[in-house]
C-alpha positions in Angstrom: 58.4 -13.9 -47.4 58.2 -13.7 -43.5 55.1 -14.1 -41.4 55.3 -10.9 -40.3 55.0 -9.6 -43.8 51.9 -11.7 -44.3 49.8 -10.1 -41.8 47.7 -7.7 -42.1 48.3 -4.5 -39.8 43.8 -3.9 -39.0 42.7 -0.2 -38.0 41.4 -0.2 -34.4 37.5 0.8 -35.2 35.3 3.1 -32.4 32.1 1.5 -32.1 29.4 3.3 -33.3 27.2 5.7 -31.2 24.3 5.2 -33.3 23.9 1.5 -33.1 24.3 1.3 -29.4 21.6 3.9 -28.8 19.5 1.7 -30.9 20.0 -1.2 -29.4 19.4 0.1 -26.4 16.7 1.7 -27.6 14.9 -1.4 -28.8 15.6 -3.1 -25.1 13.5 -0.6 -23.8 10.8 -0.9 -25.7 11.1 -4.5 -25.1 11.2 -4.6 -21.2 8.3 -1.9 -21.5 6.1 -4.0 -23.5 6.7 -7.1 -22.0 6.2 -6.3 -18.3 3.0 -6.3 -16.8 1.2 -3.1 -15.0 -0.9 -5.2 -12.2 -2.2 -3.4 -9.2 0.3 -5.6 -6.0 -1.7 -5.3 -2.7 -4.8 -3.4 -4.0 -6.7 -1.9 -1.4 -10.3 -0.8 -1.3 -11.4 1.2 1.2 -14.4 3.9 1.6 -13.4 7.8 1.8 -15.7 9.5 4.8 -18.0 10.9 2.1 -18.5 7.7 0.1 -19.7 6.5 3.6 -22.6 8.9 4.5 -25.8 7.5 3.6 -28.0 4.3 4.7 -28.6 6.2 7.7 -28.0 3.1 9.8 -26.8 5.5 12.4 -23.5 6.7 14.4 -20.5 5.1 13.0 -18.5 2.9 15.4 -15.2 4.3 16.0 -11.6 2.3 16.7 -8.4 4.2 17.5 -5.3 3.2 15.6 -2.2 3.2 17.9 1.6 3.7 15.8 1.9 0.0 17.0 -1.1 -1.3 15.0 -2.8 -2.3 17.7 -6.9 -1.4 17.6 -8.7 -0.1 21.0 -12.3 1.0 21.7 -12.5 4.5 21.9 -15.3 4.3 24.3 -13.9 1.6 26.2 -11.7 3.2 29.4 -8.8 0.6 29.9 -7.8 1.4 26.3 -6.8 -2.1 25.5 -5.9 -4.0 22.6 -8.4 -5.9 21.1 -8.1 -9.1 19.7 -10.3 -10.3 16.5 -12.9 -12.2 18.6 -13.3 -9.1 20.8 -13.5 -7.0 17.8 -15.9 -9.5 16.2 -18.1 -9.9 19.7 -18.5 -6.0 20.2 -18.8 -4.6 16.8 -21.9 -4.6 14.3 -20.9 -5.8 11.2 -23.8 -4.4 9.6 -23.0 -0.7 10.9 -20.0 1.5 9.7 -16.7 1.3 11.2 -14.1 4.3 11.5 -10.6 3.9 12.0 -8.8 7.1 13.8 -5.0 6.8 13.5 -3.6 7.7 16.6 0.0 10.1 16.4 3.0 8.6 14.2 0.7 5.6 12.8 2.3 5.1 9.3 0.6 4.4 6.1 1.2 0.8 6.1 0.3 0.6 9.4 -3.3 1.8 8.3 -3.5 -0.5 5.2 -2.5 -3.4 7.6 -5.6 -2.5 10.0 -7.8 -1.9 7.1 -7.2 -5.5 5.5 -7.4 -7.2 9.0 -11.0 -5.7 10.0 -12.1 -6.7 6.3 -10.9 -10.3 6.7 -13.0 -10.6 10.0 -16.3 -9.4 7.9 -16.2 -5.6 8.4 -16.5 -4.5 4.8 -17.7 -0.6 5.8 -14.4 0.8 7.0 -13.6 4.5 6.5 -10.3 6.0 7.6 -10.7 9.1 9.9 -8.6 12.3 10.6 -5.5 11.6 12.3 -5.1 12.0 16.4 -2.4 13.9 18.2 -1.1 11.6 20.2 -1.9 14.1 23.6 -5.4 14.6 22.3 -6.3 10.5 22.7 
């Protein structure tokens, strides 16, 4: 008897359809199941309605510029302001409202929202946007 004679000649088998669709199947449940839903750079912030009330006056208003830099809207330089100025000419107590000014982007906004909340300003409202020619 030769060798080749021994061997068995095997039928190339297709995988099954079925199987892979469950088993791929089952690693989607598992990824789903297993991964967590948690808010990543959550954000609270008062709408303009949520704001009225308290009657502690006239808001206090700061225009955002696309660069994320803050300025006084009353102020007529129109400068940046730095935190201490910020923190030196605004009542903490009183509301704040922040005006985008033209192209300011959404995270643009969020960033000027969490930096006047770490300085202790905890009633900001985001305003209407500003044409840029109307500022």
């Amino acid at each position: 008897m030769s060798a080749a004679a021994l061997t068995v000649r095997r039928k190339s088998r297709r995988i099954s359809l079925t199987a892979l669709i469950d088993v791929v199947f089952i690693l989607l449940m598992f990824f789903m199941l297993t991964s967590s839903f948690s808010q990543f750079g959550f954000l609270e912030f008062q709408t303009k309605g949520a704001s009225q009330g308290g009657g502690s006056g006239d808001a206090q208003v700061l225009l955002l510029q696309a660069d994320g830099s803050l300025q006084n809207r009353t102020a007529s330089n129109r400068l940046p302001i730095t935190d201490a100025q910020l923190l030196a000419q605004l009542d903490l107590s009183r509301p704040l409202s922040v005006l985008p000014v033209g192209d300011a982007d959404v995270q643009t906004m969020v960033q000027a929202i969490e930096r006047l909340n770490r300085i202790g300003l905890s009633q900001v409202t985001l305003g209407q946007v500003i044409p840029a020619d109307m500022d």
